[in-house]
LOFI-976555 format. One record per atom (N, C-alpha, C, CB): z, x, y. Coordinates in steps of 0.001 Angstrom, whole numbers, plus 500000, padded with zeros to 6 digits. Glycine has a CB too. Example, Ala and Ser with C-alpha at 12.3 -4.5 7.8 and 13.67 -1.06 7.14 Angstrom:
507800513190494310/507800512300495500/507800513200496700/509046511308495527/507080512850497750/507140513670498940/507870512900500030/505725514084499402/
This chain:
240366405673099390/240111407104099445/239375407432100731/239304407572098216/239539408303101498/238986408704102444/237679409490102162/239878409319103082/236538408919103059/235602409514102444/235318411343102831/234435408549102786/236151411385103831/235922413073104375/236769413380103564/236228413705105996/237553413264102797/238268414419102096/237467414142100571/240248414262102099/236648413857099988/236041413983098914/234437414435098908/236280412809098351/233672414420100389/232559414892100786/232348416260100880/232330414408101789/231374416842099893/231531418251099686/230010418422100635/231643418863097790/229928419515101405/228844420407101881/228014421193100865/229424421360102767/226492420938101334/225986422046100437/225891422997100509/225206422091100107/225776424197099732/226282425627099983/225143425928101019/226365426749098527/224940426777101967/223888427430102845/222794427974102632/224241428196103376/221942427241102859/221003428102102796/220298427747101109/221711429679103124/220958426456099977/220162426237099386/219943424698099209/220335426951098461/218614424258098679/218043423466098568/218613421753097862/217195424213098055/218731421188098563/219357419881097831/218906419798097151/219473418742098156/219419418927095414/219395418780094309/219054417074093971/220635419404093869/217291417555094272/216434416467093654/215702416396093021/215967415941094075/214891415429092631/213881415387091870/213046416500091463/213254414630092334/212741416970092507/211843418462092818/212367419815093168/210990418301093969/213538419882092808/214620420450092566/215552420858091987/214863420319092793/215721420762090661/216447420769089501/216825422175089146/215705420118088441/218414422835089781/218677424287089061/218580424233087724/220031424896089300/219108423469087205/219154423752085601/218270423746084549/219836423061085113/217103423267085444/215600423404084232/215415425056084233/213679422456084976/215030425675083388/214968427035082601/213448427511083621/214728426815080414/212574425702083133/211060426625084027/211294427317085084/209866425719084701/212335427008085952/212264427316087727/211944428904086746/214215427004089273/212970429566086348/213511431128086458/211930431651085581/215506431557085391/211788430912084746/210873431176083779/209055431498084468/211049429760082749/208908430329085107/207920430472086253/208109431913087886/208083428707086867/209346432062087771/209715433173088858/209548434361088271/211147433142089429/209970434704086953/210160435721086556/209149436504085264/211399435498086342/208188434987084929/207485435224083939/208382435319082384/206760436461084380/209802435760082355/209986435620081048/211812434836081655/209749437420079912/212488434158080350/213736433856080539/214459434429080620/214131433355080058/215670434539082072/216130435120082102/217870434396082353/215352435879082766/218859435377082068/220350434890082399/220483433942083562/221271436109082744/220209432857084108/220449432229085221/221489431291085242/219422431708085593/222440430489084235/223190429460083844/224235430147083014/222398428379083144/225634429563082968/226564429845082786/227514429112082607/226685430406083333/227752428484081009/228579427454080754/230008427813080311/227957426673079817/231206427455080760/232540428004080695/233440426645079728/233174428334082526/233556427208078644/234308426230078105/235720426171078288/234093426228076922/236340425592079251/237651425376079376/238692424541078783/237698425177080274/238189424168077776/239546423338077165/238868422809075778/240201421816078314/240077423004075112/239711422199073401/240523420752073554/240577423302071656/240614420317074362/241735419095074290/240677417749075210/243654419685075385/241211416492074358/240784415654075456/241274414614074511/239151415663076094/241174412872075648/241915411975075132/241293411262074584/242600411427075768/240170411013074565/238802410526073753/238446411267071948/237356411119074959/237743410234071481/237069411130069897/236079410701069900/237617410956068309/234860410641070570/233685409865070436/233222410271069288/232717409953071467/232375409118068276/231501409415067669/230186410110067911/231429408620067320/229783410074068704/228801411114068763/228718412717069800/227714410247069105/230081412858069589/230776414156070541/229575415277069931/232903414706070049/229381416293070292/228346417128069833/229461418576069941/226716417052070930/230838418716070481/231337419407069966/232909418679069462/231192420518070790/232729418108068797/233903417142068378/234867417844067462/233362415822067611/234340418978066772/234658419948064961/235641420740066126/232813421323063710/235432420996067154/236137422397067714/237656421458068625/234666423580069165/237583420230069098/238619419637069962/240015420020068737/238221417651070401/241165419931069631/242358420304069191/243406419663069871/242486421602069246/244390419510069449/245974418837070066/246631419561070774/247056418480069108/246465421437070345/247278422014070842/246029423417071323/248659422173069780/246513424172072252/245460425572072760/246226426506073277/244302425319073968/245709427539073118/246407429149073021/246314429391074865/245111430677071784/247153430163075654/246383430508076540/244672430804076662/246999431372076766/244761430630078162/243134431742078591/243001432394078483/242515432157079425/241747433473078649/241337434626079601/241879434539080758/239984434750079861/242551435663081159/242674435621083336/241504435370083701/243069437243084421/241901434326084482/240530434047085502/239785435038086326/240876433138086549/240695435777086712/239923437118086761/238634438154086531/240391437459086372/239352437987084941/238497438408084143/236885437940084108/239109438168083081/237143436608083906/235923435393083843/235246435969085372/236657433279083868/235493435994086555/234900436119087655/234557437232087531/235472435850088706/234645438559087431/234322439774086975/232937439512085883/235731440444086277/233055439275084977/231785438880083731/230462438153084798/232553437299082214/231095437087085514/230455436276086885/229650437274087533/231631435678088066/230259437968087867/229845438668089328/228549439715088769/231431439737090184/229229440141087223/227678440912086744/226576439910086432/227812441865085241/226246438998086582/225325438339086033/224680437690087692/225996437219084724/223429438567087912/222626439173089604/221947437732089474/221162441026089722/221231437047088749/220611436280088691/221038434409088472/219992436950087911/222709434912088724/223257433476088173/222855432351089486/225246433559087846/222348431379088693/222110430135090140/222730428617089761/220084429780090509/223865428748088152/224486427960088347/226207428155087280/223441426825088173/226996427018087169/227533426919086287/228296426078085876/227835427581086228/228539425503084812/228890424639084302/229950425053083399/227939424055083881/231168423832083759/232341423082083370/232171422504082165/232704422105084269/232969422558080896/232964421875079955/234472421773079266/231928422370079193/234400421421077951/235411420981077020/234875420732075689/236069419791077496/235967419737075232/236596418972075848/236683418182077139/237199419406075750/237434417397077524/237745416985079029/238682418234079485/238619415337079185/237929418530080708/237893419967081498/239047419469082393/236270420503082417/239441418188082714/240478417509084013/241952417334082665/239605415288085002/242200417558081283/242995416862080336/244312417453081139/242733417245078555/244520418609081477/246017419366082180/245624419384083426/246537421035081716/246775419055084407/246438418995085888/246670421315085950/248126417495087143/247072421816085363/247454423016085514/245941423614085301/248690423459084523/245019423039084269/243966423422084075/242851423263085080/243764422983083074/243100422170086048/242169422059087217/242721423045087961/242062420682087979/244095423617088861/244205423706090046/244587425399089340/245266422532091012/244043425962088256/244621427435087952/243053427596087418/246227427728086668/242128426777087026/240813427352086505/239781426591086979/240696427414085024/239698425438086851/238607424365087422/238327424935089001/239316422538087430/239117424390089611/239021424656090907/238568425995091683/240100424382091228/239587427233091276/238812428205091726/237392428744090947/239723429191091842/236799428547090107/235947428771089808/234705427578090420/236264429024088554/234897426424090856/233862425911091607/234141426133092927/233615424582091370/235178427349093480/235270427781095128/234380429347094983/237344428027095834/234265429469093459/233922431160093531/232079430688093485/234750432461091686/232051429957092920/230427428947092907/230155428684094150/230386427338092139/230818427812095042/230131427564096472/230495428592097446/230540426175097116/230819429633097626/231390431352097856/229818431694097373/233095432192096559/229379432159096396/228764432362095846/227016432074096571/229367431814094830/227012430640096502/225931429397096509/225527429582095439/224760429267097502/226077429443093971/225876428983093011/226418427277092594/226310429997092346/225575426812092564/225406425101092352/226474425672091071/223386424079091914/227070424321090554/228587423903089813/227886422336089270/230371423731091241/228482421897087967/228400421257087256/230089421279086535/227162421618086612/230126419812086401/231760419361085569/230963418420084327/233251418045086873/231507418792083352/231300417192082310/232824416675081903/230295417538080455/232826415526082497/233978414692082217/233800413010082441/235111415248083152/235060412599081765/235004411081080897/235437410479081908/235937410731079454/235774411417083326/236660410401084154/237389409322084155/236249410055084751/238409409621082671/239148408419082624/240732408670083068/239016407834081140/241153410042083664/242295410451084297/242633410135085401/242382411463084351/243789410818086203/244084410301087303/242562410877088225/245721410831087789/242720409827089375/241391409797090521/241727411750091200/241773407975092312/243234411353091316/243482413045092175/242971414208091783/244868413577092204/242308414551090079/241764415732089652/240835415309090209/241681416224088335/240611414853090224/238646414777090357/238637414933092139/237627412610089650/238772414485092579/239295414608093989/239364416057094719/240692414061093958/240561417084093864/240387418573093946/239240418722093952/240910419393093008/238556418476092960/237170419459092715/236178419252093632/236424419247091344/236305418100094513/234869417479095426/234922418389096481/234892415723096116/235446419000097031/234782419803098268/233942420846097884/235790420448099189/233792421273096366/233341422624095858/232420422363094925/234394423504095281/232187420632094351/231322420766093371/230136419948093745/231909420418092106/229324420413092845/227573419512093208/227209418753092390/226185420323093274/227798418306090990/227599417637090168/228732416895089625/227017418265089467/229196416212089325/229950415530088098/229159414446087059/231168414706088753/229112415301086146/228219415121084954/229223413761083718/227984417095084132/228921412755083826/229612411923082599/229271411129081743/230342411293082849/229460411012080622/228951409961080041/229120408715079908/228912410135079309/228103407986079666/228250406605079894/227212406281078898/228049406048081425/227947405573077780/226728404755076428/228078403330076388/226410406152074027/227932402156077316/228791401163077242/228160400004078128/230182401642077666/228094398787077465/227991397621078483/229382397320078743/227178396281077958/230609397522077967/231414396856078371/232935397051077679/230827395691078294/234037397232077973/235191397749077112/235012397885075616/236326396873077286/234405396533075524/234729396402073282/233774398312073002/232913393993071872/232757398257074039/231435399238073373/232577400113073433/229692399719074289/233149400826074744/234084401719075146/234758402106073795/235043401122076243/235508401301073318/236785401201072516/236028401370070881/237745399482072863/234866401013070497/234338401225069493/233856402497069021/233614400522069510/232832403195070480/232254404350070407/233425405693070212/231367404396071711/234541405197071836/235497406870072001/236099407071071403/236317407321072893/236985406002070461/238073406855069611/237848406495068674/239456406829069751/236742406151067953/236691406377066317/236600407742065536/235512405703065839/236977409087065876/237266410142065108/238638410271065282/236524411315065399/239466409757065997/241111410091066407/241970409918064856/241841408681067810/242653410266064751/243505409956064111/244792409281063789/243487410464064026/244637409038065029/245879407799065738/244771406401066181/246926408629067712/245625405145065984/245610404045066247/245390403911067796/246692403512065698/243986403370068793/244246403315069872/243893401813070068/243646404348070618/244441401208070717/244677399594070724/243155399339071803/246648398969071611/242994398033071952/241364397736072330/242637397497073706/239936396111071354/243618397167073714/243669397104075341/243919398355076780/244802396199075442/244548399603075119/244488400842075604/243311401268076138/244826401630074755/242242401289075393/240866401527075416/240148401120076845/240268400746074230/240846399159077255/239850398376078067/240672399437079466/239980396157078013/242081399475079891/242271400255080650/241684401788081315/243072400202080285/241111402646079874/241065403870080353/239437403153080765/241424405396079221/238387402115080074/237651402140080650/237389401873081991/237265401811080134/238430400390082384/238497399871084024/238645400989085026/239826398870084325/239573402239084556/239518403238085090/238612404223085286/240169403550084790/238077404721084172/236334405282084304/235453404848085532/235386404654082986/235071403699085501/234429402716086031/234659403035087744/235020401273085393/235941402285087774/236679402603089494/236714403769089734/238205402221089845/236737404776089128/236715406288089341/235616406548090115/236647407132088078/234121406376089162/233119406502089353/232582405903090407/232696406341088504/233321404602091021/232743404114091613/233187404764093180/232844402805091194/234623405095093124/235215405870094042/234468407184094578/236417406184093483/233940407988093430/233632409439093615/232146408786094410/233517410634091916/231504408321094085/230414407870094635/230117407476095737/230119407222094180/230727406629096261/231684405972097466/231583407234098571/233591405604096888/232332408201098047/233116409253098745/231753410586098696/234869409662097722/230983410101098333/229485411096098739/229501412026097527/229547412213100446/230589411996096303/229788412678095183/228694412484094611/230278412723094331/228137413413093988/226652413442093320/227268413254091820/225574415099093600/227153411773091170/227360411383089734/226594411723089013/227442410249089442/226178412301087746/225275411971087135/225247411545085831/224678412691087275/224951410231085503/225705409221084110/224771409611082795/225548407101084407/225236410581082091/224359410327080664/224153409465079818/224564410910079900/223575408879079400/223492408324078133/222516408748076821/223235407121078459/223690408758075916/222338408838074379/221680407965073859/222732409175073069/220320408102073535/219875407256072696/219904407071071079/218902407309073031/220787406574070669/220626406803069141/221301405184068958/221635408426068310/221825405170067632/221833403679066831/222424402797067395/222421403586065562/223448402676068350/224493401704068738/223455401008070537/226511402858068998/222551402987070958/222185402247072518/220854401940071987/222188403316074199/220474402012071632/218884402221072093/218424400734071982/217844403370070982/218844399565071794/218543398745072519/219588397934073896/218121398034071545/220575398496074054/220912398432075289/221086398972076609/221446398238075165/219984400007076538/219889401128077555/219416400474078759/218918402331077138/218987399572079355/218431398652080195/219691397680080840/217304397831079335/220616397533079738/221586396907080697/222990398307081022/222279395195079762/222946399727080277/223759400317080683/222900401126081600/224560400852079738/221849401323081866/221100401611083368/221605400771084838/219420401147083145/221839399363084495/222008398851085635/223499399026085796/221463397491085733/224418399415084946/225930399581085250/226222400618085839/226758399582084220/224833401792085664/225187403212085969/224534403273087511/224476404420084755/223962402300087761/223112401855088983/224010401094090076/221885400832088476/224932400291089289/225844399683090605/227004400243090740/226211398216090571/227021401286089390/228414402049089781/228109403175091058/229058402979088264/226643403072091750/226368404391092672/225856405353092115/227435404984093258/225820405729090497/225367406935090423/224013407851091050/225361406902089333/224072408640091710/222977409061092120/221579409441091156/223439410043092774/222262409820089380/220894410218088978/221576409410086992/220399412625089336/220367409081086948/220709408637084966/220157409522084009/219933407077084325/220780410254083711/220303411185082516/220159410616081127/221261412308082352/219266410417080500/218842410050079123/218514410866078109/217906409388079160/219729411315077401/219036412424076186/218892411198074452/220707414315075847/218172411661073760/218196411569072588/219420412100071885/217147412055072231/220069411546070785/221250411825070235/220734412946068895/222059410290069791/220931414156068578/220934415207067162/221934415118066682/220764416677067230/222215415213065238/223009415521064554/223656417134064888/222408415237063354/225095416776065113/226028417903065460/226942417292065761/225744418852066426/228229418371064903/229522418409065066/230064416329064643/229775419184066968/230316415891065360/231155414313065067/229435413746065077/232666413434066753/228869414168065381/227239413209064687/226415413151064279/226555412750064917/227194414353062897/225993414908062208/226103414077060956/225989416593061947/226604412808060736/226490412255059990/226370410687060623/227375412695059157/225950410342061075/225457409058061925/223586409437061985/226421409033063884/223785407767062005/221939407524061464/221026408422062673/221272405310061599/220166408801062346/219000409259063408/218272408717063623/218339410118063333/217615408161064893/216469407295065421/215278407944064557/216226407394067221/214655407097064369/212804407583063883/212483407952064997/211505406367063312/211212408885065660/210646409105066940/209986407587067321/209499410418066876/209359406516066329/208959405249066607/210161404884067570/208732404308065272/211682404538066833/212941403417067395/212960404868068919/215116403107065814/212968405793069207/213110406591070045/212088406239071427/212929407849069327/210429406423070720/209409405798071959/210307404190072002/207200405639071358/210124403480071687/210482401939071624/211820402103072882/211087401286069671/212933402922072495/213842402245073556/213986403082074560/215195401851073115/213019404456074818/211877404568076282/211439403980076834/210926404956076394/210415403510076355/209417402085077206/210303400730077620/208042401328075942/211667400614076401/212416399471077022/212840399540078336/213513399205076352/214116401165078659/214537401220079602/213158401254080837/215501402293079417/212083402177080643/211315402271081647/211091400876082460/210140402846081140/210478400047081397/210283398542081679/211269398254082837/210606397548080315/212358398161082827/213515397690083510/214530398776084304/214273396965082458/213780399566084596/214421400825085611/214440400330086802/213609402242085742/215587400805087185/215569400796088946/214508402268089499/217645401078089669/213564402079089882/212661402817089768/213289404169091285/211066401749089864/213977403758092107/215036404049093243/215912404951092944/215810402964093643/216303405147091365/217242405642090930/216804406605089915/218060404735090579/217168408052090725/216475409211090048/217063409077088545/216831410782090820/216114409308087503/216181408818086084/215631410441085448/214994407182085716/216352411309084640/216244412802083836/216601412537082481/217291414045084406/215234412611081824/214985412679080355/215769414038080129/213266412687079872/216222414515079278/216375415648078817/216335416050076794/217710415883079587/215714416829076329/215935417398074897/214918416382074187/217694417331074260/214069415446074761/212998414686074482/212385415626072910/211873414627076031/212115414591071991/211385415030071100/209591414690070690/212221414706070213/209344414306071970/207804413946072400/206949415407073955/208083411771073294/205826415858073333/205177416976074251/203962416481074032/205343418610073913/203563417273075550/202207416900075940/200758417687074613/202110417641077816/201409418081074027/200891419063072722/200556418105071561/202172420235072129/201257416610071201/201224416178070272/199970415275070251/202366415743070054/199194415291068895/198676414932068443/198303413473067949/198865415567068091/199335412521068583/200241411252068468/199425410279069314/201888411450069062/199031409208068787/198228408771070563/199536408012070760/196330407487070777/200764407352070675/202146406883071270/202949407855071759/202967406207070341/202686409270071107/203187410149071850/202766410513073452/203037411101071083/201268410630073190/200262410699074337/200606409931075236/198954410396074065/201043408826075201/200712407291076463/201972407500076907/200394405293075854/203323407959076049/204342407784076839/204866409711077611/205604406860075672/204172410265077460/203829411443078105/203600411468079702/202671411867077455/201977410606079784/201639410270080837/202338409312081657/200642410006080666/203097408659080611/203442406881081647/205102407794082368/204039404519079942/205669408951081622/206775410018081910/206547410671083426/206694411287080692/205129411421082991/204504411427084427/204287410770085718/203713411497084306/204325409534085347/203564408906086472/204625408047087088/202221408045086009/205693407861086441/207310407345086914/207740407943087987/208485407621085909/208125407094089185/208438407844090368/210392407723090012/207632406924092108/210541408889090596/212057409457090339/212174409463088829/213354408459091043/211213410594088249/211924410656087214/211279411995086713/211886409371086318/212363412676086306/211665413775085485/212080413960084089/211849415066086115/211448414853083351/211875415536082420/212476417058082111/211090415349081919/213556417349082012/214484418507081776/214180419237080763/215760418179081589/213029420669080770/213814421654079824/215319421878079487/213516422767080230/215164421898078359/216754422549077683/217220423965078193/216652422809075887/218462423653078783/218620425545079335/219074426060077785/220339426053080940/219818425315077087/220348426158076010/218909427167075257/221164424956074788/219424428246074671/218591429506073893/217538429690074898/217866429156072224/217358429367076612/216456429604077218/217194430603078321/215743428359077592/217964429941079114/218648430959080284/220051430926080395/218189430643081734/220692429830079250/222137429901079669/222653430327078192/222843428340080369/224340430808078539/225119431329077755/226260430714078069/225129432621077767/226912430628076521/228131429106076846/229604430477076756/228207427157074799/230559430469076984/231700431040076918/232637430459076874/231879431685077603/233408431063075757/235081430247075381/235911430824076536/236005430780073585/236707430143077044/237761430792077628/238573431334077139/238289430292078199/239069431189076264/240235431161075048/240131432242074044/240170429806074167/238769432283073014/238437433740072493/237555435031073608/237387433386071095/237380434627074238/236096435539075178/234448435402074222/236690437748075250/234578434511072907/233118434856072515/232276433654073065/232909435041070804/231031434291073164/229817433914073975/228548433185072777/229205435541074847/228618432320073356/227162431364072535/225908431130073403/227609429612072100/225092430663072439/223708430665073215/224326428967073542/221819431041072110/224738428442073055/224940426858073234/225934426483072593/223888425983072810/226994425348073476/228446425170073016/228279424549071597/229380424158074065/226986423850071380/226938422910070409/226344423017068500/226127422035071219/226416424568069000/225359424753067971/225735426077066671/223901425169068945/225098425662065654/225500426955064642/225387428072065027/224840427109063512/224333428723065470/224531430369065877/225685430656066742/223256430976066715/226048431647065544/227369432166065468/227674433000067138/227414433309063972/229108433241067581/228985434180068401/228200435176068549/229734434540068428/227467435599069682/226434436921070140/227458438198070291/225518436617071876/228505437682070828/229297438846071670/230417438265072321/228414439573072824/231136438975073030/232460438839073198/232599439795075217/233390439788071453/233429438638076102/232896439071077115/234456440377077075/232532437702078511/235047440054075943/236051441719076325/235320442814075791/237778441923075480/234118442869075610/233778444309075178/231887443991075261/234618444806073236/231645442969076155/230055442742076287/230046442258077704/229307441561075147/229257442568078608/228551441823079943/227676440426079009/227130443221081012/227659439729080070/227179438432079554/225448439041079676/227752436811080675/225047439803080138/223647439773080208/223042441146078979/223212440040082044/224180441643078487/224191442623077059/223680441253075885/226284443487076599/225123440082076199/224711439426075301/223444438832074955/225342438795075319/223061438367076310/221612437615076552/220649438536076160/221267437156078101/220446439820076043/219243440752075651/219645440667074310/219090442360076312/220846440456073461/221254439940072317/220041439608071679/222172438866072455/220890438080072056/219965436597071927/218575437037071914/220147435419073299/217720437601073064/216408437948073319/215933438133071608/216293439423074434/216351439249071383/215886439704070000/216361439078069117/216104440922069647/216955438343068701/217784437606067766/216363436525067096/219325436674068730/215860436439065729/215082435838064846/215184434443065893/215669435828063110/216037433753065562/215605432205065823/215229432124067358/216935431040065461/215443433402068519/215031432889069819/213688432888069791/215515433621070973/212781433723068791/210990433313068943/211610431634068530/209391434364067352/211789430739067889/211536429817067814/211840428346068905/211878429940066801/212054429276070127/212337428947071131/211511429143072487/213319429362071095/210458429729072378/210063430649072939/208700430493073625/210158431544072121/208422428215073019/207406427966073071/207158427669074972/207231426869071933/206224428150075654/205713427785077105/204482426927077007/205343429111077988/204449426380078033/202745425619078373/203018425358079233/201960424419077722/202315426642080492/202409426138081997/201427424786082421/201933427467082984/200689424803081609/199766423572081436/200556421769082440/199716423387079259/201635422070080914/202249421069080701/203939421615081317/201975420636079067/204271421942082064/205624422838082531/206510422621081297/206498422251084096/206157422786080278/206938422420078615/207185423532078152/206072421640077362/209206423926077665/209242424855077154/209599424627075841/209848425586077773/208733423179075089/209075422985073846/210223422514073081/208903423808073516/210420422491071942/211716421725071561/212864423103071064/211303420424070060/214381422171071869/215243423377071368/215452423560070026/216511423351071864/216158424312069366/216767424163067955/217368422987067282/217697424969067882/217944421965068175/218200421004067199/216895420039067141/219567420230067551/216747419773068104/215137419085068141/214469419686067294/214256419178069452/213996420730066993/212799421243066350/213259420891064665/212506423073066789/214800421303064385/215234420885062931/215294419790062830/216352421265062421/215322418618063763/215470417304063407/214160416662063062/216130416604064450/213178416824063569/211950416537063883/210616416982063384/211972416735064872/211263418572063510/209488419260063377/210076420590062818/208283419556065214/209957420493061490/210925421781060501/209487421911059899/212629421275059113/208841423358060310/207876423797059744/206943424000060486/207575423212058897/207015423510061742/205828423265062631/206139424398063617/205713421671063341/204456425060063861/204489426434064744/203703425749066418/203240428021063724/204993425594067138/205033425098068759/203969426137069134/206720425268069760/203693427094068861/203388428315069738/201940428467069040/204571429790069610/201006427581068056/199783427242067701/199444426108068447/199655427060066355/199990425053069235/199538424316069761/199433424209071491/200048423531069142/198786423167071651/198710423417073433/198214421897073478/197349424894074280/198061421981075197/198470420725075377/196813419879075494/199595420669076832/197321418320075124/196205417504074851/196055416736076121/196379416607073581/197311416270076710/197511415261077747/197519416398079133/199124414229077449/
């Protein structure tokens, strides 16, 4: 692959995307503006993909077959009212599953983003051809993927156990060899990777050796969320917050410390009362290249179907549609949401601690009963 034709420029005039830098944390807007405001913008483009992971978080909604879009049009119009947008994000399903779906929606919408200088985000399995992904690099700033695998068997165990078809372990070892070389390609070629992994029953004691895979594959940054029950994993075991600190401190232990490392949806704050909560707070702190991610969901972003026009506070979650972008501006919806009962329960700040508390699934998984907005911070 040539590396000038996959090397994207950063838009003008804004700030590279580091450590100390993060569009998608909620504080930036929250600290600018004093209250949350519309800044993020998630576009769900596709119900289809070739994967069934068990722990998909929108797994209930994937489909075989999908209705047309919205005109893209349309979608850029809804865009253009929203004064405060500083990013947006690509989803699914796998957003690359139709090559018609990259080069008629993917694509111009991460040219209307760097047009814009609105930073762009993709989440995909990168297990397709190298050439989608390829389109998208002159225009995008992220490619967001997951990665919970030491090695094909994990691959082949985790992705298609909700399918309904038979997928053979050698089918499986292929789309992974391909993942892999993909990733290693886009990387290569000056993309910005960024490899998720969950922590829940299958990783959380091998997060230390899928750190170093996500480390020699190039990725520029390792994102680590905790796994909630939703959609394909709302019936799979839940870590205790104990097995949760435990395979924290594992990976920390054995980090490439070089390699920017983003907690995100953490169910540990500088507020708790915990002295294991406490120590791994500070030891969070004191980790060079590494931060911790507010949740944009129910804070500044709004997810959108392509397909119905209705608008969510988050692709992943029970609250029902807010609104509908054929007969709502996305920022009607968001003053929605504002007033809507469950956003006080969202609503918790501590500039103290730059903590905007736990989102909705965190708070039901964890801390059902407990008032965020009586406490403050200890650490």
């Amino acid at each position: 692959m040539n590396q000038a034709n996959i090397l994207s420029s950063s838009p003008v005039g804004l700030l590279p995307i580091t450590p100390e830098n993060d569009p998608w944390d909620p504080i930036r807007s929250l600290r600018r503006y004093g209250e949350h405001r519309l800044t993020s913008v998630e576009l769900t483009v596709t119900q289809l993909c070739n994967m069934r992971c068990e722990h998909c978080a929108v797994g209930e909604t994937l489909a075989l077959t999908e209705g047309p879009r919205i005109p893209l049009a349309a979608i850029l119009r809804r865009l253009d009212e929203v004064e405060g947008l500083e990013t947006i994000s690509i989803t699914g399903g796998e957003p690359s599953y139709r090559e018609d779906t990259v080069r008629d929606y993917i694509v111009p919408i991460l040219r209307y983003a760097r047009e814009r200088g609105v930073r762009s985000q993709i989440n995909s399995n990168v297990t397709l051809d190298l050439s989608r992904y390829e389109s998208m690099a002159p225009y995008l700033d992220v490619m967001h993927i997951s990665f919970n695998y030491m090695n094909a068997d994990d691959f082949h165990q985790v992705g298609f156990v909700r399918t309904d078809r038979s997928v053979s372990r050698d089918t499986a070892a292929k789309l992974y060899e391909r993942m892999v070389d993909n990733t290693k390609s886009l990387a290569r070629g000056g993309m910005f990777v960024s490899a998720e992994s969950m922590i829940n029953f299958r990783t959380h004691k091998k997060l230390p050796g899928i750190h170093r895979l996500i480390d020699e594959m190039g990725c520029r940054r390792h994102e680590v969320h905790p796994m909630y029950p939703s959609a394909f994993a709302s019936n799979l075991p839940v870590l205790s917050l104990e097995e949760t600190r435990e395979a924290m401190h594992g990976l920390l232990d054995q980090r490439n410390p070089d390699l920017w490392m983003l907690f995100g949806t953490l169910p540990f704050y500088a507020c708790s009362g915990n002295k294991e909560d406490q120590e791994l707070v500070l030891r969070l702190r004191d980790e060079p290249n590494l931060t911790v991610r507010n949740d944009p969901d129910g804070r500044n972003r709004l997810n959108v179907n392509l397909f119905t026009g209705d608008v969510y506070v988050t692709d992943f979650s029970d609250v029902p549609s807010l609104g509908n972008i054929h007969h709502d501006t996305l920022e009607q919806v968001f003053a929605r949401w504002k007033q809507h009962p469950l956003n006080g329960t969202v609503q918790c700040h501590c500039p103290a601690a730059g903590c905007c508390g736990p989102n909705l699934l965190v708070a039901d998984t964890y801390y059902k009963g407990v008032d965020f907005l009586k406490r403050a911070a200890v650490v």
